[in-house]
N, CA, C and O atoms as a Tripos MOL2 file, in Angstrom:
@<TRIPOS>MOLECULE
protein
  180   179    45     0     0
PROTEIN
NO_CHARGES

@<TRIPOS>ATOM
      1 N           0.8360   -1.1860    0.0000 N.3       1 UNK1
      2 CA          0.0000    0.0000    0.0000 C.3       1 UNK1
      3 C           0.8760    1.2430    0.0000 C.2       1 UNK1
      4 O           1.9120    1.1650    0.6620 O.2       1 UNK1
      5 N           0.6780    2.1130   -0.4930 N.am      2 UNK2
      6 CA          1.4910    3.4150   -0.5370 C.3       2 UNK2
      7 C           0.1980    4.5160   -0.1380 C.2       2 UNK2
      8 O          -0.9500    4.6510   -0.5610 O.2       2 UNK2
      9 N           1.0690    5.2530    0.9580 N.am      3 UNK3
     10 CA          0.3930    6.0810    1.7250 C.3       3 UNK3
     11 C           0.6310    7.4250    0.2520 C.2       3 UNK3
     12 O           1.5100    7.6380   -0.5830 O.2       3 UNK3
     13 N          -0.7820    8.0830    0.6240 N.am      4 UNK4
     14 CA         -0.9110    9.3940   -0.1580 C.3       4 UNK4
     15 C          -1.4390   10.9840    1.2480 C.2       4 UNK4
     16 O          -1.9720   11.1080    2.3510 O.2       4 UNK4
     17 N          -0.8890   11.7220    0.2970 N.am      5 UNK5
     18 CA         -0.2610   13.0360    1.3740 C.3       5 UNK5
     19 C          -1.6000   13.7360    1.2510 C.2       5 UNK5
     20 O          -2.1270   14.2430    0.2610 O.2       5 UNK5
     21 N          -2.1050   13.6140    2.7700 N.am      6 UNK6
     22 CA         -3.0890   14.5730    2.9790 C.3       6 UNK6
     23 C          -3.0060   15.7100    3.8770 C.2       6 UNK6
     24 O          -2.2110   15.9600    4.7840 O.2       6 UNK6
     25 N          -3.8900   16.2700    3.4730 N.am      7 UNK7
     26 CA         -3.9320   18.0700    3.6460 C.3       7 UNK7
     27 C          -4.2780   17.6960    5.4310 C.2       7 UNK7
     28 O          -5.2160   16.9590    5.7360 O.2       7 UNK7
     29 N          -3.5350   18.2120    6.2770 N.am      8 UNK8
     30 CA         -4.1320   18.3450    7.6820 C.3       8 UNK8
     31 C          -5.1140   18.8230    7.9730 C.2       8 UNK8
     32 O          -5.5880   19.8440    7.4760 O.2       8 UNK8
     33 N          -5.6400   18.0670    8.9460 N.am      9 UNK9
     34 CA         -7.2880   18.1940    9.1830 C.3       9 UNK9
     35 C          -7.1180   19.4170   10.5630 C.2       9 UNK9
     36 O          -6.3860   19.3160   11.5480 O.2       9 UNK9
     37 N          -8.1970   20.6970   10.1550 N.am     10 UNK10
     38 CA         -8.2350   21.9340   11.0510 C.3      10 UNK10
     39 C          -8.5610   20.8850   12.5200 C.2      10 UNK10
     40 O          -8.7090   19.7150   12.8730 O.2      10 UNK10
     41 N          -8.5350   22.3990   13.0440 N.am     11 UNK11
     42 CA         -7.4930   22.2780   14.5190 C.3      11 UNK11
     43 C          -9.6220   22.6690   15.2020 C.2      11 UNK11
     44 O         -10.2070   23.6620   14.7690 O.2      11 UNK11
     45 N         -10.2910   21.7310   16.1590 N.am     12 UNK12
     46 CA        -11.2910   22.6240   16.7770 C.3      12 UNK12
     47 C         -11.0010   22.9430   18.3580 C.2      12 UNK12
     48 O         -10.6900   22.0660   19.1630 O.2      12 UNK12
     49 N         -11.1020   23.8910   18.5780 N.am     13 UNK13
     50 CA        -10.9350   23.7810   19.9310 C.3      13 UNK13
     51 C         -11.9200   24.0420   21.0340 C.2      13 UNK13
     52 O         -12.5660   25.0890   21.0740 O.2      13 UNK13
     53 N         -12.0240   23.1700   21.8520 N.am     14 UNK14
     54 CA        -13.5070   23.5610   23.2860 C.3      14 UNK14
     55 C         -12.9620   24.4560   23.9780 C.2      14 UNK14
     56 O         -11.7630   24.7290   24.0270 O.2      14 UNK14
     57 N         -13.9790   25.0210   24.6300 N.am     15 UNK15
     58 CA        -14.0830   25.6730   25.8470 C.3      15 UNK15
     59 C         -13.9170   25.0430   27.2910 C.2      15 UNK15
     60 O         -14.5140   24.0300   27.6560 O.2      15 UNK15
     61 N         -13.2240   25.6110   27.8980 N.am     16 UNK16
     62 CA        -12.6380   25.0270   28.9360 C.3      16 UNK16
     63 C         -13.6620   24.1880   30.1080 C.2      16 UNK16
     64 O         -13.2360   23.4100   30.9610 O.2      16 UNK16
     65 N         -15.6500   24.7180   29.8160 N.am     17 UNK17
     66 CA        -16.1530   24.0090   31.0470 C.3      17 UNK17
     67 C         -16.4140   22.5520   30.0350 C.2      17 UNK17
     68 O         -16.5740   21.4680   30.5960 O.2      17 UNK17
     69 N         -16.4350   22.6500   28.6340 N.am     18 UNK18
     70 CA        -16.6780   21.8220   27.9880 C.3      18 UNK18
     71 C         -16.6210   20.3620   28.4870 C.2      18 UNK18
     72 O         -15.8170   20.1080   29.3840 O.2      18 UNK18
     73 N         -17.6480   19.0700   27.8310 N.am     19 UNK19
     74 CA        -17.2210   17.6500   28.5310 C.3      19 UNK19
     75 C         -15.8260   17.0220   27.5480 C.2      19 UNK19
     76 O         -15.9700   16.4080   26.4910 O.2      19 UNK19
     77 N         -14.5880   17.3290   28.1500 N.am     20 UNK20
     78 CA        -14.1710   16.5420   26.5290 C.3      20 UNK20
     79 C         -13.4850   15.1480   26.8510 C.2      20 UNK20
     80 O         -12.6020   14.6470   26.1540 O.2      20 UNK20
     81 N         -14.2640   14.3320   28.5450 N.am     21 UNK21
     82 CA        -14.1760   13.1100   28.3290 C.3      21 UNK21
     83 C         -14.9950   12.4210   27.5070 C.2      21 UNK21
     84 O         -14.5040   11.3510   27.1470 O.2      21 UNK21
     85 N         -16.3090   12.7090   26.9910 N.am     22 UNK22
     86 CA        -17.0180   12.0120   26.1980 C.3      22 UNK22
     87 C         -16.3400   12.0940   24.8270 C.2      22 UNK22
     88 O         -16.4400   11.1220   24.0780 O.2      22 UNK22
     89 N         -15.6790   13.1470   24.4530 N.am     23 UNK23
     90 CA        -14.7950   13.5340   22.8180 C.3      23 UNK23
     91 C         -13.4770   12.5830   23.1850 C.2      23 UNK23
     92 O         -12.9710   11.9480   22.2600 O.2      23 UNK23
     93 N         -12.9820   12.4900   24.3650 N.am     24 UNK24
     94 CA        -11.6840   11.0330   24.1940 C.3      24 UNK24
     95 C         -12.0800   10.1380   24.2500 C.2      24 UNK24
     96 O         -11.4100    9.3630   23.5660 O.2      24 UNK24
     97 N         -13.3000    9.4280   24.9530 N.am     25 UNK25
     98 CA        -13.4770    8.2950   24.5110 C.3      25 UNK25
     99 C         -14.7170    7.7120   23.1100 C.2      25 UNK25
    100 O         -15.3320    6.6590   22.9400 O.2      25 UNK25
    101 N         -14.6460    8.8670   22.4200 N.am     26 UNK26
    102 CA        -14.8870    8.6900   21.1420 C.3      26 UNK26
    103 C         -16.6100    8.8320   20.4520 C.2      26 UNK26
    104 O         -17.1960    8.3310   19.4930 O.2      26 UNK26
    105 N         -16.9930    9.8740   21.6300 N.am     27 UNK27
    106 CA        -18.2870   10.4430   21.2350 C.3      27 UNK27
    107 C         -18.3100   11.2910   19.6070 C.2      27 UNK27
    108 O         -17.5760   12.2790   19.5930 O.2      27 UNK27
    109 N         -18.8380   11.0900   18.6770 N.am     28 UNK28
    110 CA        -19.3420   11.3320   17.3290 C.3      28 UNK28
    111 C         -19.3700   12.7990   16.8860 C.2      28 UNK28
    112 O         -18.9690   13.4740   15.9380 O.2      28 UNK28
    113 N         -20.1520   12.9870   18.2250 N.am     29 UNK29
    114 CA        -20.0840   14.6950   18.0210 C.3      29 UNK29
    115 C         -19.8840   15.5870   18.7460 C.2      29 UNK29
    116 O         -19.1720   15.0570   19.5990 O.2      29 UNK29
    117 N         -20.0590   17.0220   19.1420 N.am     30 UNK30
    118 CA        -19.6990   17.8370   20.3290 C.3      30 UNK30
    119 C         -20.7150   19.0730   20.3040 C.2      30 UNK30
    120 O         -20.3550   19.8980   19.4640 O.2      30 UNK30
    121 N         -21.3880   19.2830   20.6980 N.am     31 UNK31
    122 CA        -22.2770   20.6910   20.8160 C.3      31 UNK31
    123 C         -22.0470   21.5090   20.3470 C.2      31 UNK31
    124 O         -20.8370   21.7010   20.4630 O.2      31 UNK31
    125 N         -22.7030   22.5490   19.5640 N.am     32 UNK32
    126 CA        -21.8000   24.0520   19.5530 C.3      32 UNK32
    127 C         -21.5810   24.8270   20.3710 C.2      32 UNK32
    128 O         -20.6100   25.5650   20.2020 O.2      32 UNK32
    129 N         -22.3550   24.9550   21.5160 N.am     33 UNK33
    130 CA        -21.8660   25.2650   23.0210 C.3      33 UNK33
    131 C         -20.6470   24.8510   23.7600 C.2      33 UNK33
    132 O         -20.4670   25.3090   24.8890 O.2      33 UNK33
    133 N         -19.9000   24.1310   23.2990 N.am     34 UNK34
    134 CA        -18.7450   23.4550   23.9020 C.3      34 UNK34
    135 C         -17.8780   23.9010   22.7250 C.2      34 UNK34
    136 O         -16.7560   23.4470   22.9490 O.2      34 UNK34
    137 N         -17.8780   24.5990   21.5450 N.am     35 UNK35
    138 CA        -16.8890   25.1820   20.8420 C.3      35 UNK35
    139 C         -16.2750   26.2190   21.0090 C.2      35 UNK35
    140 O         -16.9590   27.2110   21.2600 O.2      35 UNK35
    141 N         -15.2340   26.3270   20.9560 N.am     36 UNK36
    142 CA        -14.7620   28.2500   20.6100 C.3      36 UNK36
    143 C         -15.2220   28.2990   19.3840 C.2      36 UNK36
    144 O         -15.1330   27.3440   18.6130 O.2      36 UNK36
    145 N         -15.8570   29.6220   19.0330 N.am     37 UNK37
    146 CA        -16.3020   29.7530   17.8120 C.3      37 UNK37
    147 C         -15.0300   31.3640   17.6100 C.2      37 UNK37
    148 O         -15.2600   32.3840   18.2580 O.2      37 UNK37
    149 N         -14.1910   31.3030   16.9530 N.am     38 UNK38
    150 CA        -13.6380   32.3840   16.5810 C.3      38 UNK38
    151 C         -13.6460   32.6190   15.0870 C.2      38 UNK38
    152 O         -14.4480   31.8560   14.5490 O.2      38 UNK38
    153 N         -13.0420   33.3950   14.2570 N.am     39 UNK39
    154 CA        -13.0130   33.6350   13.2130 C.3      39 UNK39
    155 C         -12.0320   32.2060   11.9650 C.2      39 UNK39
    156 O         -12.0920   32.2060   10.7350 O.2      39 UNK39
    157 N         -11.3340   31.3020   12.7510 N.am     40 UNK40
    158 CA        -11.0280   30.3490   12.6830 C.3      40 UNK40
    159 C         -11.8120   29.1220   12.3930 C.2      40 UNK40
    160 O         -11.7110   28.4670   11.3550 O.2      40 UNK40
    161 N         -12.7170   28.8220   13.5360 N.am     41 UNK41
    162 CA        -13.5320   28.0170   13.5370 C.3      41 UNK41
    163 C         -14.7960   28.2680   12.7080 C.2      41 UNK41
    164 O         -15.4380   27.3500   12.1980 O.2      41 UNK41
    165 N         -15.2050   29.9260   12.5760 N.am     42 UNK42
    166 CA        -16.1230   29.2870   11.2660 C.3      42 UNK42
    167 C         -16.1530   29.6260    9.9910 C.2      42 UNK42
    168 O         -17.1390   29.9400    9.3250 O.2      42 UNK42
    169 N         -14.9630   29.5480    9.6410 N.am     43 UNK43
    170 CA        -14.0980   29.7100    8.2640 C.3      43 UNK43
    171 C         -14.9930   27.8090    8.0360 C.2      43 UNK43
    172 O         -15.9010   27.6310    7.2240 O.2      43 UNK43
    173 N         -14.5450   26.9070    8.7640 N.am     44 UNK44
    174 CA        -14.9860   25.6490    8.4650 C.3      44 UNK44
    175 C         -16.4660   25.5310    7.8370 C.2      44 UNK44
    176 O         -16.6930   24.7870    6.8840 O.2      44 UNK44
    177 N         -17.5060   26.3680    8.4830 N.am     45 UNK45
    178 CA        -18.4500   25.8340    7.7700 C.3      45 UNK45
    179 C         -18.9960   26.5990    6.9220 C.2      45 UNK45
    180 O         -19.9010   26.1770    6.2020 O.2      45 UNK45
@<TRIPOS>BOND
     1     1     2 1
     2     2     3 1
     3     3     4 2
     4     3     5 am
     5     5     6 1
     6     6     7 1
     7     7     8 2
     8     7     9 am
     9     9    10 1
    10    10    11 1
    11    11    12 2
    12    11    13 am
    13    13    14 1
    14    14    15 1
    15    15    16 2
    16    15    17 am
    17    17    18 1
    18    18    19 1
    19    19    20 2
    20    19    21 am
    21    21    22 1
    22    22    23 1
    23    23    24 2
    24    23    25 am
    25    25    26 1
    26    26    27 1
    27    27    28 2
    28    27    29 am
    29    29    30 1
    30    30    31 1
    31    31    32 2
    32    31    33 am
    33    33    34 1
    34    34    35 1
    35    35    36 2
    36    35    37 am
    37    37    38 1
    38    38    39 1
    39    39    40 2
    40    39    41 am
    41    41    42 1
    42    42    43 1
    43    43    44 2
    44    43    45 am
    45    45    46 1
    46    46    47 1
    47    47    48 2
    48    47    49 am
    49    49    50 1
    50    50    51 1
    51    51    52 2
    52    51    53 am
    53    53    54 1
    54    54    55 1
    55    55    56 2
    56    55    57 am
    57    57    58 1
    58    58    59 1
    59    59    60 2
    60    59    61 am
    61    61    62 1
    62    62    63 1
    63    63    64 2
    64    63    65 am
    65    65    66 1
    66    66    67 1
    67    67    68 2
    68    67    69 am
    69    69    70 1
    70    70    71 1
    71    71    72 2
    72    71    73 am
    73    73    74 1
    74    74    75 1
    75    75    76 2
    76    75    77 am
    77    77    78 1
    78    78    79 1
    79    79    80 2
    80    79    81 am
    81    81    82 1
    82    82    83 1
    83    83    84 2
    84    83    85 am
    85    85    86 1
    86    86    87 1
    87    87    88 2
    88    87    89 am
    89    89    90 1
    90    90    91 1
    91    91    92 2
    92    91    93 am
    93    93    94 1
    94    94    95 1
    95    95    96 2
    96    95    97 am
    97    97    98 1
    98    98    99 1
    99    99   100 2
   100    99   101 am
   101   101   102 1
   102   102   103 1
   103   103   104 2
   104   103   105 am
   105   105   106 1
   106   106   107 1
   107   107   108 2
   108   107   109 am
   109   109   110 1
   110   110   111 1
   111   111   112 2
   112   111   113 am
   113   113   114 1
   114   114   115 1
   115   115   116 2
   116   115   117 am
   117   117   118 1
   118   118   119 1
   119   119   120 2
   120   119   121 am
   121   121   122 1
   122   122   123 1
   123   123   124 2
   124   123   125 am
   125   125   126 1
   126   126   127 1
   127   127   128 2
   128   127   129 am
   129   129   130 1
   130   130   131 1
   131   131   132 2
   132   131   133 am
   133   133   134 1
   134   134   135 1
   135   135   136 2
   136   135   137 am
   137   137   138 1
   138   138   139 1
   139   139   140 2
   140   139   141 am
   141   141   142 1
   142   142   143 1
   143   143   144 2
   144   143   145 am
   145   145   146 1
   146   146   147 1
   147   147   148 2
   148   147   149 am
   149   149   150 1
   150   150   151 1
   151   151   152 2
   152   151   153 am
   153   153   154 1
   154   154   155 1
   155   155   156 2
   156   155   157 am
   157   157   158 1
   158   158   159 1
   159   159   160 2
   160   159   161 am
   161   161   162 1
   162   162   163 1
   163   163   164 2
   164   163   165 am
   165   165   166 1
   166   166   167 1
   167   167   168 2
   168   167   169 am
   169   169   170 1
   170   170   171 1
   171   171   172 2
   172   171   173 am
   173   173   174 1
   174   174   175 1
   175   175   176 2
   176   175   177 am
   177   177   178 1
   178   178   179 1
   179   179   180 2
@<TRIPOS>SUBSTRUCTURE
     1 UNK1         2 RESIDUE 1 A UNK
     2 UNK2         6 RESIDUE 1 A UNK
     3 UNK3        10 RESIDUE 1 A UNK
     4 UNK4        14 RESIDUE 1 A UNK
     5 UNK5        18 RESIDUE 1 A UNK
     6 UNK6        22 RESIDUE 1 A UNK
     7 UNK7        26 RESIDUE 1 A UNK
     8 UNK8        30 RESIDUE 1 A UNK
     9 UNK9        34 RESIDUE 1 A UNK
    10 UNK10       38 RESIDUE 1 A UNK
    11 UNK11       42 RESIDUE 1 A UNK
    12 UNK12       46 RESIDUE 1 A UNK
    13 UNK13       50 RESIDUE 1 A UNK
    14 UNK14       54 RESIDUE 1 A UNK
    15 UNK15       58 RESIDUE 1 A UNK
    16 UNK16       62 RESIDUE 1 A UNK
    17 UNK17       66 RESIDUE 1 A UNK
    18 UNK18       70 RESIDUE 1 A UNK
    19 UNK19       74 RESIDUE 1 A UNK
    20 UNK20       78 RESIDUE 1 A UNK
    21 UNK21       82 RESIDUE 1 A UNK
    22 UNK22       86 RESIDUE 1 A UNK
    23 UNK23       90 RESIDUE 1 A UNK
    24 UNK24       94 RESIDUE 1 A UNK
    25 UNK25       98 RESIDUE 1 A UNK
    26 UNK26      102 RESIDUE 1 A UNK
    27 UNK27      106 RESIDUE 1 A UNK
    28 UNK28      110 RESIDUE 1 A UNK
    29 UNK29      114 RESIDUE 1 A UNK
    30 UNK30      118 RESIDUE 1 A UNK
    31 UNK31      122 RESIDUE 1 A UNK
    32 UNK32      126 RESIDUE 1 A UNK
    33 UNK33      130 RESIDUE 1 A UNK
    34 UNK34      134 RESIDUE 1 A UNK
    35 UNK35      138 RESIDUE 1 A UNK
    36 UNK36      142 RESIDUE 1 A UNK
    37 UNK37      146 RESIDUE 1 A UNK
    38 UNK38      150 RESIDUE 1 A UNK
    39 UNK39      154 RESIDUE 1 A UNK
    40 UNK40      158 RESIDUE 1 A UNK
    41 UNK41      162 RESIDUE 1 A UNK
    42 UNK42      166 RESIDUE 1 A UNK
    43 UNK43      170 RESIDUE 1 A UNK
    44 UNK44      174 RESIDUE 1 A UNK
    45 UNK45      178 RESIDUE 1 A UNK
């Protein structure tokens, strides 16, 4: 198999009261209340 070069995946970052044991052990999704929303973050959508 030969690996192909992908573009790094953006950076999201929570808010500090945020839950982000449910995001390490591999919850699907995350609230938008638990985001920083800066000028960064919603370039994404």
């Amino acid at each position: 198999m030969t690996e192909t070069a992908q573009a790094p995946r953006p950076t999201v970052r929570l808010k500090p009261k945020a839950n982000a044991r449910a995001i390490r052990h591999g919850a699907p999704w995350v609230f938008d209340n638990e985001i920083v929303t800066d000028r960064r973050t919603r370039a994404l959508a």
